[in-house]
N, C-alpha and C positions, 0 to 999 in steps of 0.2 A: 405886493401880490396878495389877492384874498382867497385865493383856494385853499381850503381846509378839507379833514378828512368828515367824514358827518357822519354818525353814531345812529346806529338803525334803534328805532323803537317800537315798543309794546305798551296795547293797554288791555285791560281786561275791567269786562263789566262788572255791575255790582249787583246784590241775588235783589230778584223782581222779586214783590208783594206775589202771596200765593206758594212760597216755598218752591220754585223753580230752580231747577240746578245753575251753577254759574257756567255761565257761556263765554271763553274766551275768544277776545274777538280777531281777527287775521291778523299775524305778525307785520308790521309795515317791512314792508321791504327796503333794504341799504339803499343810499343813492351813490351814483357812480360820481366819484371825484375823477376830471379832467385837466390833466398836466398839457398844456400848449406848447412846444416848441416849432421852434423855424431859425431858419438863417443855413450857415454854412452847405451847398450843397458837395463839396469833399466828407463834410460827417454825416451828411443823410443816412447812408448805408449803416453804420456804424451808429446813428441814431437810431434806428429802424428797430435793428436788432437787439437796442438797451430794452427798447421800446415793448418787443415782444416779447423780453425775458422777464422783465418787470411786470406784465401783468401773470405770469403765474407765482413771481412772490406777491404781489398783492394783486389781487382780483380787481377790488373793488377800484383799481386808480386805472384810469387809462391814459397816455401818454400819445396823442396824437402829433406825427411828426411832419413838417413841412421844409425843405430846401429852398432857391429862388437865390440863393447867395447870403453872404455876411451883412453884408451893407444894407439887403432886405430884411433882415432877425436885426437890426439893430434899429431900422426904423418900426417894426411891430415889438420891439421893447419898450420904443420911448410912447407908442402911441396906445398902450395897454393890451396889444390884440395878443401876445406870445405872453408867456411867464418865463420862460428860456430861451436865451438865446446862441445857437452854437456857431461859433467861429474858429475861422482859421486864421486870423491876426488877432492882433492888440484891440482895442476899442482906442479911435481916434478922439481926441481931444475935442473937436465940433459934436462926434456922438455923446461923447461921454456926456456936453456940457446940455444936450436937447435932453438926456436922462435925465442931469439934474434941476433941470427946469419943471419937471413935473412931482419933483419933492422928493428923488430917491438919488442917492448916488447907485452908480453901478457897479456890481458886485461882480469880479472874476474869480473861475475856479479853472485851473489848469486837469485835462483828464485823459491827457494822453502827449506822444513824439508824434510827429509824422518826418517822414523823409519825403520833398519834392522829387517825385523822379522826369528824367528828362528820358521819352520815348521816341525810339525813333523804328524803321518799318526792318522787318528781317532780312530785305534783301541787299538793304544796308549795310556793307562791310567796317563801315566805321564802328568801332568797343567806346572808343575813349571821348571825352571835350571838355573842354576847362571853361570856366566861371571865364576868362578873359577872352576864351572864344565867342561862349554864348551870352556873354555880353557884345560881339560884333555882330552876332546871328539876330537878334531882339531887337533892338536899343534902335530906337529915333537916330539915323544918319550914321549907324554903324556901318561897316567895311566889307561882310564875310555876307554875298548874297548867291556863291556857287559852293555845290558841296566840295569840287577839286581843289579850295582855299583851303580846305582842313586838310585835307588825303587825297590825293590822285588818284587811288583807287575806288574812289566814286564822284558820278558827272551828274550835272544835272543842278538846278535852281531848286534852292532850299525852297520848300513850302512848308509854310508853318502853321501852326494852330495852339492856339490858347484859351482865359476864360475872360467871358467879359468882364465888364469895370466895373460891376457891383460884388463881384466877386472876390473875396479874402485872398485866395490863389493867386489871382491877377495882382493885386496890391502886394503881397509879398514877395514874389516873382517878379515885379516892377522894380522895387525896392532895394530887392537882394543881386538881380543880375543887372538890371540895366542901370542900377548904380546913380554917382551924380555927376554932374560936370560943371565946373567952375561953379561950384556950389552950392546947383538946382539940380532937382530931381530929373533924370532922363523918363521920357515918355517910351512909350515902345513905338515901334518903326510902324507904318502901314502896311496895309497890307496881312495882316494876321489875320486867321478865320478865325474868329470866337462865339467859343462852343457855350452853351449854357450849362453846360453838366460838365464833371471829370469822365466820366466816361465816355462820354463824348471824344475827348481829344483822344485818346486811346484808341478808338473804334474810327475817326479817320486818318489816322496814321497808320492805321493795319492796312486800309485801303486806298492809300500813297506810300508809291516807293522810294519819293524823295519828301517824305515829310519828318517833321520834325516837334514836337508836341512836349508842353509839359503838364503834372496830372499827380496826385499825390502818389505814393508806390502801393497803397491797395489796392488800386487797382488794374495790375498789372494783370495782363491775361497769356498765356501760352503762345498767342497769336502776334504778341509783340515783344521788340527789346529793350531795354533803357540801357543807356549809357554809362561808362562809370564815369563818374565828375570828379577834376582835380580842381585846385584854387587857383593855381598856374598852369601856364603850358609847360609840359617838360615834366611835370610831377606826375606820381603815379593818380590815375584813378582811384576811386571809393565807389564801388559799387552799393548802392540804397541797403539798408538795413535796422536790423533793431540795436545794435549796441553800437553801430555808428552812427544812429541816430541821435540815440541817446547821451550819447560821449559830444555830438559835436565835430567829429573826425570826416563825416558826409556835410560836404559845404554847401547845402540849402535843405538843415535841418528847421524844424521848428515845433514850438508849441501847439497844442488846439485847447480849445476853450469853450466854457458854459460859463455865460451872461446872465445875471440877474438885476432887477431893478428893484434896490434894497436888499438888505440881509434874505437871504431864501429862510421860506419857514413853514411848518406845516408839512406835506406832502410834500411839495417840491423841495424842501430841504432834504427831506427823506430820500427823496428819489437822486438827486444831486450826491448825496453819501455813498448810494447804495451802486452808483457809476464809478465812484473810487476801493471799492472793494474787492479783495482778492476774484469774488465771481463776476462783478463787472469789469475788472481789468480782463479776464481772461476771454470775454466779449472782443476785447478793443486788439488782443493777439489775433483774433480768429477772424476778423474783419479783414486785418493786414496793416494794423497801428500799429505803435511801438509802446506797450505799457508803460504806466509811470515807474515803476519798480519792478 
């Protein structure tokens, strides 16, 4: 990465023949140093607002934020267009290996929990569903495609909604519920609507009443419920949270991340610190993250 901070200057003339007083000439003005991010759209929002809080500690830097998914911030990593890149997984081994074909390895900074929460519509009586459930609900040739296989006291054809395949969400959600089988990775079933945004999945499950939707738990609105998630069936639920996030005790907890290509340095190492600091952590609370600490 080349963005540096850039040091405003001054020059002042020297006294003209004739004894003329010294005339200083206009102060040059700063130039604005530009932080590029993109990728995950789960941290947009929670980018947004680093984004905004960082230009009144330093003016002079702007931090322009873009979403479009993980899988998009990691191809504007390798191809120089982003200096950050924010995710909601790991950086996969084919990304990592296109970063270091352009001379840099890739740098992970962990800057926050998220809890996946699984949403579903208010008029929904069902509270509870277990990871063995909604792995029949998701998962390529799963079992469970009526609501009255969970609870009799609700009817009706699961409609679901998710993120698409460039999506970080989507791959850890893949991952974590629909599991593997005899050894390969389960695909998810057809049939899914996939939304480009987490809000998205949130705002059509508010308007279906047999939908079914997952979304990180920030954003949660008034208008909808999530579920509590067990590991089994039969075990109590875990309703999303900060210290069961954090613990591991909420069964599709996980990290979020800022991607760099090479050591961050300059500015952007600045700005990268100043997101793990007591007042950027307290950003990442107020979002609806779970701080690191």
């Amino acid at each position: 990465m080349s963005l540096t901070s850039c040091s405003k200057t001054e020059s002042t003339s020297s006294s003209s023949s004739g004894g003329n007083p010294l005339v200083p000439s206009a102060e040059a003005a700063p130039k604005k140093v530009e932080i590029r991010v993109a990728g995950s759209d789960t941290l947009v929002e929670l980018a947004g607002a680093w984004a905004e809080a960082y230009r009144k500690v330093k003016p002079g830097v702007i931090v322009n934020v873009k979403g479009g998914g993980t899988g998009t911030g990691f191809a504007a990593l390798q191809n120089g267009t982003c200096d950050i890149c924010d995710a909601s997984r790991e950086i996969k081994k084919e990304e990592a290996e296109k970063v270091k074909a352009t001379g840099k390895e890739a740098k992970e900074v962990a800057v926050c929990y998220d809890a996946l929460a699984v949403y579903a519509n208010p008029k929904n009586p069902i509270k509870e569903i277990s990871v063995e459930e909604l792995r029949e609900i998701f998962a390529e040739g799963g079992t469970i495609t009526e609501w009255d296989q969970i609870n009799p006291a609700m009817k009706g054809k699961i409609t679901l909604f998710g993120r698409q395949n460039n999506s970080g969400t989507y791959d850890y959600f893949r991952e974590h519920i629909c599991g593997k089988k005899d050894g390969k990775q389960r695909e998810f079933r057809g049939g899914i609507s996939e939304m480009n945004g987490s809000a998205e999945v949130v705002e059509q499950v508010v308007k279906t009443s047999t939908g079914i939707g997952y979304s990180g738990m920030g954003y949660k609105t008034p208008d909808v419920n999530w579920l509590k998630v067990s590991s089994k069936k039969g075990e109590p639920g875990v309703e999303p949270g900060i210290e069961v996030a954090r613990s591991g005790k909420y069964p599709i907890s996980r990290k979020l991340y800022l991607y760099t290509a090479g050591e961050p340095t300059g500015e952007v190492k600045a700005y990268i610190d100043w997101t793990l600091t007591p007042e950027g952590q307290k950003i990442v609370e107020k979002v609806g993250f779970v701080p690191l600490h």
